[in-house]
C-alpha positions, 0 to 999 in steps of 0.5 A: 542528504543531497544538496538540492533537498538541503536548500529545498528545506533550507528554503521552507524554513526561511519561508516560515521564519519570515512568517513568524517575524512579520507575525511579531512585527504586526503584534508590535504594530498593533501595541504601538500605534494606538496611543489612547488604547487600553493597553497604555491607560492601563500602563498609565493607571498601572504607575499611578496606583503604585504612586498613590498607595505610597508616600509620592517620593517613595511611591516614584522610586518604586516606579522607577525599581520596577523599570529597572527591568526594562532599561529600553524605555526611559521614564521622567515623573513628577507629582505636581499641584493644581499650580504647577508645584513640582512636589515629587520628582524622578530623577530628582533634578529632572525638569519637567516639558513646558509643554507637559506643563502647559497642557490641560490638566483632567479633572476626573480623579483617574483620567488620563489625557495622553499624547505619543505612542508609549511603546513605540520608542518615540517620545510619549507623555501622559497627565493622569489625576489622582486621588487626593483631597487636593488636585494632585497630578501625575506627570509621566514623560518618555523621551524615547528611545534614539531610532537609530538604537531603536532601529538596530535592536528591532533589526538584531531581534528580526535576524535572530529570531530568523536565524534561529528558526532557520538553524532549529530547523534545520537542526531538527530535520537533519537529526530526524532524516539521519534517523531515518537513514540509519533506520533505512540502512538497517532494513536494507542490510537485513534484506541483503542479508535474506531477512525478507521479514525486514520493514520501516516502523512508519508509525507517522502520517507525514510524506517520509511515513508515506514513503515508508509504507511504500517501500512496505508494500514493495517489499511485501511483493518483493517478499512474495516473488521470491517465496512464490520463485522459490516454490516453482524451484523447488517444484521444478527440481522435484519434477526433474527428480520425478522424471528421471524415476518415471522414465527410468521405468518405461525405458527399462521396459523397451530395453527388456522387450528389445533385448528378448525380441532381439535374443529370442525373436525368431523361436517365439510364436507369432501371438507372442511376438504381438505381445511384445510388440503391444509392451513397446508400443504402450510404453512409448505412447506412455513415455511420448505423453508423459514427456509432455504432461510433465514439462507442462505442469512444471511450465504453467506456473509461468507469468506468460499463463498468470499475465493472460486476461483474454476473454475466452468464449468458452461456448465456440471452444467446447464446440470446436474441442467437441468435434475434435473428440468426435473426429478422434473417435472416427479415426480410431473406430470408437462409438463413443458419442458426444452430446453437448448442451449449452443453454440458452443464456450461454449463446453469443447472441444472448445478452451476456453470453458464455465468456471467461477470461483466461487463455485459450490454449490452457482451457483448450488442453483442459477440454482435450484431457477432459474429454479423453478421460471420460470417453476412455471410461464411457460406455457409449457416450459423454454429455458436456452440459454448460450452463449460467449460475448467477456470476459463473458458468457451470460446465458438466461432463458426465458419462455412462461408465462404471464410475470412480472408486472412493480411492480415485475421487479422493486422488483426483488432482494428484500424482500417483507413486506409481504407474497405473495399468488398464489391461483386459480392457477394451483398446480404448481403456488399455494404457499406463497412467500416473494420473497426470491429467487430472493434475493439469486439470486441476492446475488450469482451473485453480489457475483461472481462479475456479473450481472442480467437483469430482463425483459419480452419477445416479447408478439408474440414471442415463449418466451412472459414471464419473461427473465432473463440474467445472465452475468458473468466474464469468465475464461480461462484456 
């Protein structure tokens, strides 16, 4: 325990010593000074009872046996008559006050007429009648206590009293901080050691217990952190692995297709050389995107995605990503059409209008691998529909295909084992897949906290082919 938090608690348990010491010093105020209060009378009534049940002489010593236990305060008792006749004293010799003597006797049996302060240390006296044929009464006189004695003893109980509470409190804080502490060291090497599981029992509400589940909750993140590192770990070295087997395939291809164009180029017929040179073209567009696909998935996992809450208006980018796939078609002499409907709650102008949050590079290369996949299936045309359900936004890419296979559907979002083919297709068709773009597809979305559908169209409907619904959270302004 550090010096500063030692005297910090050394300093509340002084605090809460004087309190308890000024508690008892007004409970001793209280008593002392009201001398004709219940309290003394019924001392007084208390000693003449005892007095009265016993011969006088015998019932003083009695008086005096049950004093004993409290030597502090001196006591002096006569039983005198109505003439002042001294019948029964205690100590024997003692002389009783003339002023005690002097003083009006009560004359109701009972009665008490005191002067002093009885518990007070200084001199107190009382007269008290008792019950008897003829007037008897009762004399008590307290000398007091010297004040210098009585001084010291309320001086020495205040320090006692005061060092024992500060000693007992600090004992008991020291012994329940060490607890803690060996507690702490042992949750602390059991992390150290791996055990990640390792947590305080801070079953108490004070502020240590508050720390405690603070530290809990720490180690529940910290816990979390490196389960969820470990996982992109060991998604990474599984990614290096896939890759060195799927590029392993491609270049094995361009090696064979050189190495027989190289050896037998010049005897093999012109319609067999485009052949050869088709192999190598695909296998390098193959090779170029799957590069890309690759490093991006093992890449969006990272915190610069996850920390992205942007507001993306998802209205402005499908028509910008739209027109891409528009001019990409042109370019390469498709007649794929593109139709895009946004309702009207989507529109900027309206009250709320098509915004998500996220990022907007990842939702951009979303739409591309999106529109890409369906106008390689698609007829002569994609309808993109956005729409507004409630809290979210519903987006619909259709086209008028062939459609998916059951087998398809269900593998959508994954990786396939190996490589695809499209040949005796048209151009646009034609390629090798390992359906990496529908794992990017399905890592944006779940990454912005949505949802995909995968299914096929009604086969008489104008869009019989592939349908994907894409939901995501909205965000208002």
């Amino acid at each position: 325990m550090s010096r500063s938090l030692w005297l910090r608690f050394f300093a509340i348990s002084v605090f809460f010593a004087l309190l308890l010491s000024l508690f008892y010093l007004w409970m001793i105020r209280e008593v002392t000074t009201r001398p004709g209060d219940e309290v003394q009378r019924s001392m007084y009534l208390f000693i003449a009872r005892i007095v009265e049940g016993h011969d006088y002489a015998e019932g003083l010593r009695l008086v005096q046996t049950y004093r004993s236990e409290s030597p502090a305060i001196p006591l002096e008792m006569w039983i005198v008559n109505a003439d002042n006749q001294i019948l029964a004293s205690s100590p024997a010799d003692a002389v009783p006050p003339a002023a005690l003597l002097q003083r009006a006797k009560p004359g109701v049996i009972h009665e008490v007429v005191a002067r002093g302060r009885f518990f007070s240390g200084t001199a107190a006296s009382a007269i008290v009648r008792l019950q008897s044929d003829q007037p008897r009464y009762l004399l008590i006189h307290n000398p007091g206590t010297p004040a210098r004695g009585a001084f010291f003893t309320m001086a020495t109980l205040f320090v006692v009293t005061l060092v024992t509470a500060i000693l007992l409190g600090l004992l008991l804080l020291t012994l329940y901080l060490r607890m803690r502490s060996a507690e702490a060291r042992r949750v602390i090497q059991d992390m150290e050691a791996g055990n990640l599981s390792a947590r305080f029992t801070s079953g108490r509400l004070d502020a240590i217990g508050g720390l405690m589940q603070h530290f809990n909750a720490m180690a529940n993140e910290i816990q979390r952190l490196v389960l969820q590192l470990q996982a992109i770990e060991k998604t990474r070295r599984e990614l290096l692995q896939e890759l060195g087997h799927d590029l392993r395939t491609p270049l094995t291809s361009l090696r064979t297709a050189i190495d027989t164009l190289s050896v037998h180029g010049e005897a093999m017929e012109q319609q067999e050389r485009e052949e050869f040179f088709t192999v190598v073209s695909n296998e390098l567009d193959y090779f170029t995107k799957l590069i890309d696909d690759l490093f991006f998935i093992a890449n969006i996992d990272e915190p610069r995605y996850r920390n992205q809450a942007s507001s993306v208006d998802l209205c402005d980018l499908l028509k910008a990503e739209t027109g891409h796939a528009v001019h990409m078609q042109q370019q390469a002499d498709q007649v794929i059409e593109f139709v895009l409907e946004i309702d009207a709650g989507c529109e900027q102008g309206s009250q709320q209008g098509g915004f998500i949050t996220g990022d907007t590079y990842l939702i951009s290369r979303l739409l591309r691998n999106v529109f890409e996949n369906a106008a390689r299936y698609a007829q002569s045309k994609v309808r993109i529909r956005l729409s507004a359900v409630d809290t979210v936004l519903v987006l619909s890419i259709e086209d008028d295909g062939p459609g998916l296979s059951a087998d398809a559907m269900f593998r959508f979002g994954q990786r396939r084992d190996t490589r695809l083919l499209f040949q005796g297709l048209p151009s646009r068709q034609a390629g090798i897949s390992l359906g990496l773009g529908s794992v990017i597809i399905k890592s944006i979305v779940e990454l912005h906290g949505g949802h995909y559908e995968i299914a096929n169209g009604e086969a008489r409907s104008e869009y019989p082919g592939a349908r994907l619904r894409l939901t995501f959270p909205r965000r208002y302004s």
